[in-house]
C-alpha positions in Angstrom: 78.4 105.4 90.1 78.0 105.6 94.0 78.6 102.8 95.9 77.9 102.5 99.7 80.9 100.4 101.2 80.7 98.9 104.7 84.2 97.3 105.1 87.7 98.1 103.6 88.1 95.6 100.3 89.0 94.8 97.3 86.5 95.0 94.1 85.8 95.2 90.5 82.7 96.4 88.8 81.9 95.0 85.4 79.1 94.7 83.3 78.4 92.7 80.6 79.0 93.5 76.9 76.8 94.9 75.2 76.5 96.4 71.7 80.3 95.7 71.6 81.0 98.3 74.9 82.3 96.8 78.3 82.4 99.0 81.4 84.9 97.9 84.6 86.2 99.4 87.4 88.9 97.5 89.9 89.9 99.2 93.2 90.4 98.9 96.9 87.8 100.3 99.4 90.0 102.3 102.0 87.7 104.1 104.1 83.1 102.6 105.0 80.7 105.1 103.9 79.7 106.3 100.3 82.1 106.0 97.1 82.0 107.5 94.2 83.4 105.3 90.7 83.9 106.3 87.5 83.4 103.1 84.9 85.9 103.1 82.2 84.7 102.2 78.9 86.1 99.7 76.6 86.1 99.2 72.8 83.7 100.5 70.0 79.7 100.7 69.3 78.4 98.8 67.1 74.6 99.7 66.3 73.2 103.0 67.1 70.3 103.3 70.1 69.9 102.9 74.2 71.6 100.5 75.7 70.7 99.8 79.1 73.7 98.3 81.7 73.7 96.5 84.9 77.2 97.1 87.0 78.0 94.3 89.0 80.4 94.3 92.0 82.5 91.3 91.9 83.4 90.1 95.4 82.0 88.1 98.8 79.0 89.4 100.7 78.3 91.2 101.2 80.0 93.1 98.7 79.1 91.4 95.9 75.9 91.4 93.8 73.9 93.5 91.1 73.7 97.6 91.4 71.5 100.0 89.8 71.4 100.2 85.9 72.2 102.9 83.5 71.4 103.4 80.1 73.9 104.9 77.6 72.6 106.7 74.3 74.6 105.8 71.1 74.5 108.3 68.1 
């Protein structure tokens, strides 16, 4: 997931849970300009289908807020 950071700071991405699967991320921003995150995946699916999820980052403006979603396929 890229993220464009402006300061150096501490964060966490989460989403909600969805179809029993949570995604986080916790780090510390060390250098402004874009980042790249990999969310980790927790737990097991319970239903077959899309599932469409909304990372937030958790943290004060401006680093905080809603990022773009992604939809995960379930077989």
């Amino acid at each position: 997931m890229p993220i464009l950071c402006y300061c150096e700071w501490d964060f966490a991405v989460t989403t909600d849970s969805l179809n029993g699967i949570q995604f986080n991320y916790t780090g510390t921003f060390t250098i402004t300009g874009a980042q790249k995150i990999i969310l980790q995946g927790t737990s097991t699916p319970i239903n077959k289908g899309n599932f469409q999820y909304i990372p937030t980052i958790v943290g004060a403006h401006p680093l905080g807020g809603q990022s773009c979603a992604f939809t995960i396929s379930i077989q």
